[in-house]
N, C-alpha and C positions, 0 to 999 in steps of 0.2 A: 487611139491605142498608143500612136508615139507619147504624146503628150502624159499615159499614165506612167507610161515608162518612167519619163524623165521626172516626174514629181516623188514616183518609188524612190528613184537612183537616188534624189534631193534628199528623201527620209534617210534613208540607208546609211548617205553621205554624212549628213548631220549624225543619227546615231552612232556611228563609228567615231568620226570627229568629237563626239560628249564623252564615250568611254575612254578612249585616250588621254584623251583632256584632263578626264576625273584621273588618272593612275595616274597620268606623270605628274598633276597637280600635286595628289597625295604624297607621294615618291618627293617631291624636293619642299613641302613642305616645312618647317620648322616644328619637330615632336619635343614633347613633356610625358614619355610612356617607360620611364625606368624610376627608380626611388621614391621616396618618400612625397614630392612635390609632382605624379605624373598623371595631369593634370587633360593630355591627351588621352591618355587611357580609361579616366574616368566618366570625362564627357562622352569617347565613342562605348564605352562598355554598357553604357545605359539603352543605346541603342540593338544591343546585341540582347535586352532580356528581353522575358516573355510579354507579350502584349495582355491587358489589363492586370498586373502583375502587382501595382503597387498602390496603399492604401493615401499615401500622404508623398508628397513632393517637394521637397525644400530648394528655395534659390539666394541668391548673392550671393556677395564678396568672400575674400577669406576668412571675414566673422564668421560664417555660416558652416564653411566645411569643415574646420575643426571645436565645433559644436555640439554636434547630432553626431552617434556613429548607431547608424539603423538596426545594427544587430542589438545595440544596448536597447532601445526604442520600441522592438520587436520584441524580446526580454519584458521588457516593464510593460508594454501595455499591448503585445501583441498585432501591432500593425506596422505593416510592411510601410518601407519609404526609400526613398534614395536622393541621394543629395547632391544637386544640378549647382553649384558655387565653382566659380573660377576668382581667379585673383583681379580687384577692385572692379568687379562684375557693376556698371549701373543700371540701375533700373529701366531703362532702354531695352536695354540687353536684356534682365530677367524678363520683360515682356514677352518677347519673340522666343525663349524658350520654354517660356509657358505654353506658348503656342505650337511649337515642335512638338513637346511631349505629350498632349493632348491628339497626338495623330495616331498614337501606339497606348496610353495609355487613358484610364479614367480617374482619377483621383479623388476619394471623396475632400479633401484638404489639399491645399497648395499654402505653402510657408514662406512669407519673401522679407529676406533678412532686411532694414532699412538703412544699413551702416553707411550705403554712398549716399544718403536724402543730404548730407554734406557735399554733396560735388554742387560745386557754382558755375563750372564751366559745361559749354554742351556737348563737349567731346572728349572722348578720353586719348591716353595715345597709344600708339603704333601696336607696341607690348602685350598692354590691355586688353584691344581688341583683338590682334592675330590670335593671342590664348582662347578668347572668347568665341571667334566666330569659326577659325581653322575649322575645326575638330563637327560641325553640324553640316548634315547630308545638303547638296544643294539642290534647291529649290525657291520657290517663290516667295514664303517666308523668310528661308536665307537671305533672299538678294532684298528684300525690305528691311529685314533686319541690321546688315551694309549701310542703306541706304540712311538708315538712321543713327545710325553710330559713326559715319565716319565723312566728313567736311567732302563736298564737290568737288573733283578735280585728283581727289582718292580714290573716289570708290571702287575705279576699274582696277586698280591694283588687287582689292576684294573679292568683287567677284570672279576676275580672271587673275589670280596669285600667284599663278608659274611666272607672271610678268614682278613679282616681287623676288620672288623664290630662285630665282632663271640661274645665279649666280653660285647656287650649290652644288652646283656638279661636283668640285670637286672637294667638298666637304664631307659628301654622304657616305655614312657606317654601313654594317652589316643592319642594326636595327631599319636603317629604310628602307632596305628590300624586302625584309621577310615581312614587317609590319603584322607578327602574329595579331596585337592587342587589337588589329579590324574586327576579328570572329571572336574576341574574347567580350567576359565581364566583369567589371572591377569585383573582385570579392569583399573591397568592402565599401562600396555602395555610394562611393565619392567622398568618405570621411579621410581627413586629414589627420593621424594621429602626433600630435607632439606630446613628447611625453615631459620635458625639463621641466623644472617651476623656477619663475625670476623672483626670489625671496624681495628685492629692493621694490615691487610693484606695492602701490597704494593708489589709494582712491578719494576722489572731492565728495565733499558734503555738497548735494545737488538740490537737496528738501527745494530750496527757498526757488530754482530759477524753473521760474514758469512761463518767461518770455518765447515767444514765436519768430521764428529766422524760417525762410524759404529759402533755398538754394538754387539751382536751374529752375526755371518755371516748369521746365523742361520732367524733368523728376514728378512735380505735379500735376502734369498733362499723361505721363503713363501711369502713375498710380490711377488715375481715372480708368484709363483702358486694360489695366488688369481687371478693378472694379466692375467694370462695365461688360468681361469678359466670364468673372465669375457670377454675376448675375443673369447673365446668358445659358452660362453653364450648367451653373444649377451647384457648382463645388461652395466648398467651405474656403472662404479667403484670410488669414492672418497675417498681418504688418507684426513686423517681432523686429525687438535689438537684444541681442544674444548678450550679455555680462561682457564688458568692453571698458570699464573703468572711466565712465566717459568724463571729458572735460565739460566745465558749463557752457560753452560756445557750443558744443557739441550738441549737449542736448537740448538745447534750443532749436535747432534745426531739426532733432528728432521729435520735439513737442512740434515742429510746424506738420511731419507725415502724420504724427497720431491726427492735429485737428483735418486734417483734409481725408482719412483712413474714417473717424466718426463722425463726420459732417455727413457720410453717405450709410452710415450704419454697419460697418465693418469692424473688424476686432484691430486692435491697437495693444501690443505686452512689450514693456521696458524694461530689460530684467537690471537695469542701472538704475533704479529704484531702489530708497535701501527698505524698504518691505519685500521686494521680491528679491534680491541681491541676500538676505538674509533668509527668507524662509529655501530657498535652495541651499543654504549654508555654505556657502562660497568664503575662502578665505585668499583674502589677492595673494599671500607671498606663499600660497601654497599652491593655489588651482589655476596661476595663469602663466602660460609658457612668456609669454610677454607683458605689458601692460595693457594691449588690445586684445590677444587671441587664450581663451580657453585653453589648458593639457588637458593631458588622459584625464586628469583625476576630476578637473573643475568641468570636464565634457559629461562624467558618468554624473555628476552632483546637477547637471543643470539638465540632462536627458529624463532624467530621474524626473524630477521635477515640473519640467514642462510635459513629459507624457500626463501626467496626472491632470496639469489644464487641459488638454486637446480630450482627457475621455472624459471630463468631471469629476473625477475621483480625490 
């Protein structure tokens, strides 16, 4: 009897010690959940919708969130989506949230933008990751997820982050304590709207470069285990590079995700093509807030467009 005692008392202890943990972690924290860029708000508000809720699933880098805005998506072709992109998101990282969202949702389509198949190193930094990993409930996923993104000798900073964070006492606003955006959902679905256009944006004649660059091996070891994860699954998988004005070093390294995307029979869209760059009718010094990222205008012309490949139409 002693004995169940003390193993209860042990549970008890520990779950009391996890929820603490989890607040005060939350609580000192580093948030992205006010303007245009809140980037904390959109990653947890996806958490907050309804379970099997969404028909399609979009990830990566900041090519992606201001790409897609799901309400335009839902409009053109009537399927729900939400858009899981953080800033210079790699493919490491969209793994493990593919894997998260598959716990809450069913997707027939998962979208994974390729714009880091350019990263040559296996880690990204500090930045990158806090944005990335902060903001997802923990768990066993989470803590692989760490473990994969971030060099030994860090990672306990990751999973226990108050040990990062420990020095914001006295930094914290009024937004750390109330943290409505916990119970909330982003209304619009993780899209990024920029609305300016950089008139001076132009773009390379690409036709001729058909050469193959690999980046991380690393990058080619998870496109595997997305692959590997959609054929399990049963979903629809799409390797996509959103209108990016790419340079040819560039998309040499996006021609090496398409061969290792259709070596296994997956779909591969380069919208840096000037066939598909064109039949979207994209004009650089009008539809791109920058020379890499999509505006409102170049977002509705390239939504437009791609809804019609995802239903055939």
């Amino acid at each position: 009897m002693n004995n169940l005692k003390r193993i209860l008392a042990t549970l008890l202890f520990i779950a009391i010690f996890a929820v603490v943990f989890s607040r005060t972690s939350h609580l000192l924290m580093h948030k992205q959940v006010e303007g245009q860029w809140n980037m904390t708000a959109k990653i947890v508000g996806f958490f907050n919708e309804k379970r099997d809720s969404f028909d399609i699933l979009f990830f990566g880098s900041s090519h992606m969130y201001c790409a897609v805005d799901p309400s335009v998506l839902e409009k053109e072709t009537g399927l729900t989506s939400y858009v899981l992109a953080t800033q210079q998101q790699p493919l490491w990282i969209t793994y493990y949230y593919m894997l998260e969202t598959l716990k809450t949702q069913s997707p027939k389509v998962m979208v994974v933008e390729v714009n880091m198949a350019t990263q040559i190193e296996d880690y990204m930094d500090d930045g990158t990751n806090y944005t990335a990993i902060d903001p997802i409930p923990f768990s066993k996923n989470k803590i692989d997820m760490i473990l994969a993104s971030v060099p030994k000798g860090q990672q306990r900073y990751y999973i226990f982050n108050i040990m990062k964070y420990h020095q914001r006492w006295e930094e914290l606003e009024k937004l750390d304590f109330e943290r409505t955006y916990e119970t909330k959902t982003d209304p619009a679905k993780g899209y990024v709207a920029l609305t300016t256009a950089d008139s001076t944006v132009k773009r390379e004649d690409l036709s001729k470069v058909t050469q193959v660059k690999i980046g991380s091996e690393k990058n080619i070891a998870y496109m595997n285990k997305m692959m590997d994860l959609a054929e399990k699954k049963g979903f629809r998988l799409i390797f996509l590079k959103t209108p990016s004005n790419a340079t040819a070093e560039e998309k040499m390294y996006y021609n090496g995700a398409a061969a290792a995307a259709l070596s296994r029979g997956h779909e591969f869209i380069d919208y840096n093509t000037d066939e598909l760059y064109k039949e979207a009718g994209l004009v650089p010094s009008a539809d791109f807030f920058d020379r890499r990222h999509l505006n409102e205008s170049g977002m509705n012309k390239f939504t437009a467009h791609f809804g019609r490949y995802l239903t055939g139409k």
